[in-house]
Each structure stands twice: as C-alpha cells, then as structure tokens.
C-alpha positions in Angstrom: 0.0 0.0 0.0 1.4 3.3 -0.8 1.3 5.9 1.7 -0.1 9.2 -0.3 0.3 11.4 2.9 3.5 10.9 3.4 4.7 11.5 0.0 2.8 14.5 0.2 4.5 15.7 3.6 7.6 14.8 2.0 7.3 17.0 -1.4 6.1 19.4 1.4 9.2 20.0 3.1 11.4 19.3 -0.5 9.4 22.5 -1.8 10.1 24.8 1.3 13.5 23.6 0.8 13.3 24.9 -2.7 11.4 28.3 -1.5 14.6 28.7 1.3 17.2 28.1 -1.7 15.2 30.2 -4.2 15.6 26.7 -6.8 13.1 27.5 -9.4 11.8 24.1 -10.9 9.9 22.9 -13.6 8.8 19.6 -15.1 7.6 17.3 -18.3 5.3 14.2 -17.0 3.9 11.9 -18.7 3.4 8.7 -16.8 2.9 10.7 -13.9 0.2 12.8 -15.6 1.3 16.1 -13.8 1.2 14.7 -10.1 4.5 16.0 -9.2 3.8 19.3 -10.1 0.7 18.9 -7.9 2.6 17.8 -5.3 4.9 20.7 -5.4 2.6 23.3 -5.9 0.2 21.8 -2.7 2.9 24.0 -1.3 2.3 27.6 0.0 4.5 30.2 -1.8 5.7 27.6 -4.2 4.7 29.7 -6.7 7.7 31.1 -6.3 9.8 28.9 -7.4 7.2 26.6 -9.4 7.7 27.9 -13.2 5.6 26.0 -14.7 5.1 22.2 -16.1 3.8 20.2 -18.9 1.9 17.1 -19.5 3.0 15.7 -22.3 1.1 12.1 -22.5 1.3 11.4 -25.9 4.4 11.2 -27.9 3.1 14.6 -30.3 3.0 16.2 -27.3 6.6 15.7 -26.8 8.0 16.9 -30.0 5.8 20.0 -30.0 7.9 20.7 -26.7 11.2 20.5 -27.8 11.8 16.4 -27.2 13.6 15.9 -30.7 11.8 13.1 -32.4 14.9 11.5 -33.4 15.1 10.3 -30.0 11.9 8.7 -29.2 12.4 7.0 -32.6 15.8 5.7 -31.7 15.6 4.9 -28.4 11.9 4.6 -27.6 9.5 6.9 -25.7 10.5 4.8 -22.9 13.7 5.9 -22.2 16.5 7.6 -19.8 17.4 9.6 -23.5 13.8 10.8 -24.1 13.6 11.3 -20.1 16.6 13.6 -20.4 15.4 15.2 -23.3 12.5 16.1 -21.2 14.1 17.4 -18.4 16.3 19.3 -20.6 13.4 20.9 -22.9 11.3 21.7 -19.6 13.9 23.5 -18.1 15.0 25.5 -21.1 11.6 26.1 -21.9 10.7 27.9 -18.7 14.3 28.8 -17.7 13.9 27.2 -14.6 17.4 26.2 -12.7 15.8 22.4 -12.2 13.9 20.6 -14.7 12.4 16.8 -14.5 11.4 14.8 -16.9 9.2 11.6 -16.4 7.7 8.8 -18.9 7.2 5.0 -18.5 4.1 2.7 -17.9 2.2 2.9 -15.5 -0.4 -0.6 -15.6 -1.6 -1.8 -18.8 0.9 -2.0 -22.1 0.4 1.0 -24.0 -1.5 0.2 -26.9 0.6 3.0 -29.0 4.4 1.7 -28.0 3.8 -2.1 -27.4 6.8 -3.0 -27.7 8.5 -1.0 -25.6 6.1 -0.9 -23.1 6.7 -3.0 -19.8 4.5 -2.1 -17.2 6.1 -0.8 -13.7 9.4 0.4 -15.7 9.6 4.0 -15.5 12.1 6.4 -16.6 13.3 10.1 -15.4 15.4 12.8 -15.6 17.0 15.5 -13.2 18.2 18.3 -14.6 20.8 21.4 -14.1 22.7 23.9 -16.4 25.7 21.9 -15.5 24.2 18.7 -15.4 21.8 16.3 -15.9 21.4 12.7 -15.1 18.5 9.9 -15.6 17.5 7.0 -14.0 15.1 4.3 -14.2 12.9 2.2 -11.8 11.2 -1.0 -11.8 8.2 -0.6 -9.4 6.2 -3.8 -8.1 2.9 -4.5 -9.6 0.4 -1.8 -7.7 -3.6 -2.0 -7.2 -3.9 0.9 -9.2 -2.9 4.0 -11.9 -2.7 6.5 -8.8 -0.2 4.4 -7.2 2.0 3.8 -9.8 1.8 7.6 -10.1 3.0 8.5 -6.3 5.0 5.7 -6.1 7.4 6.8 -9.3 6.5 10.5 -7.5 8.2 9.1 -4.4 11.0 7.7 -5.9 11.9 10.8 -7.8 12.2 12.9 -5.1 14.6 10.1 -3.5 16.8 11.3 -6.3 16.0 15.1 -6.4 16.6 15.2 -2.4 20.2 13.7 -3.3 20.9 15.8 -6.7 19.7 18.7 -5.0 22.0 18.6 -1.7 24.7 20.4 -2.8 22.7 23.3 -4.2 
C-alpha cells in the first residue's frame, strides 16, 4: 500500500526547501500525468519557485515541446534519452534552474508503444545547467494508476533530495 500522505508531507518540506534556496523548478510528465507538479505546488508560496510544467502524454505532445523526435524513434519513448530530453526541454523552456522529466508505464501496455512498453518500468530525468542525469525504476505491480503515479513520484524525489544537496 502506498502511503499518499506521506509522499505528500515529503514534497512538502522538499518545496520549502526549494522556496529557502530560491531553486526554481519545472517539469515534463507523462506517466505521472502532472502529479509532481501537484505535489509541489500543494505548497504555499511555491509559486515562487514553481515555473511551470507540462503534460506531455502522448508522444506529439513531446515533440511540439522540444523532445527531438529522433530520440523517441531511436531509443523509444520509454527511455533515460527521451527522459533527459524532457528534463532538458522543460527547463529550457521555462528557464527554470531544475527541470524533471518523467515517462514510462504505469499498468496496462500502451497500446501506442507495445513493444516497448513493460508495465512498472519507468524512466526520469533531473536536470541542471551543469548537469543532468536519468534514471530508471522497476516498481512492483500496484492496485492501481494512482499508485503507480506516487509511487514513481516518491522515488523521484529520493533522487531530487540527493541531486539537489549540494545546491
């Protein structure tokens, strides 16, 4: 079971953390269907430091946003490369100092990328002027979309808590 409240507490204090360091931050979902930006901005005075975010579920989306479709062609939609490129066109996009970038399968095989579709495998992106670095997770089968959603949202901010330290 996935405990919602205490992933929310816990992008709670990583976005006052944020407001403190004046980090802006911005993201790209698509698996996670915008949830992380919810859970930032459930923040007060995240606005701040929120820039601004995109849901980009379908692979269209992407492109339109920068995501070059060379990319999801040669390395799949599912992928730490189109996850970077994510990251990296979210950022730029809003010239935020932090940018994410999120995309995998959350449940069912999707219909549109079957074959590179596994269900639970999800892939992200942090990102920095000076650096950026993906990742990507294999989460256990879960009872539903939403908790595929804050699980990947928990373990992303395992990672932005780490690549964010030094800041």
């Amino acid at each position: 079971m996935v405990d919602k409240e205490k992933i929310r507490s816990e992008y709670i204090n990583f976005t006052k953390q944020l407001i403190e360091k004046n980090i802006t931050i911005t993201t790209m979902e698509s698996c996670t269907g915008g949830l992380i930006s919810s859970l930032i901005t459930d923040t007060e005075g995240s606005s701040a430091i929120f820039a601004g975010s995109f849901v980009t579920y379908s692979n269209n989306a992407k492109t339109m946003l920068g995501v070059p479709s060379e990319t999801i062609k040669k390395y799949s939609v599912y992928s730490e490369e189109t996850a970077k490129a994510m990251a990296i066109a979210a950022r730029t996009s809003f010239n935020a100092m932090l940018g994410i970038g999120v995309t995998g399968t959350t449940g069912i095989i999707d219909p549109k990328n079957q074959k590179d579709s596994v269900p639970g495998k999800i892939y992200f992106s942090i990102s920095l002027k000076q650096k950026t670095e993906s990742f990507s997770i294999e989460l256990p089968p879960q009872d539903s979309r939403a908790d595929y959603k804050f699980l990947a949202a928990e373990k992303i901010l395992e990672k932005l808590v780490l690549f964010t330290k030094s800041m």
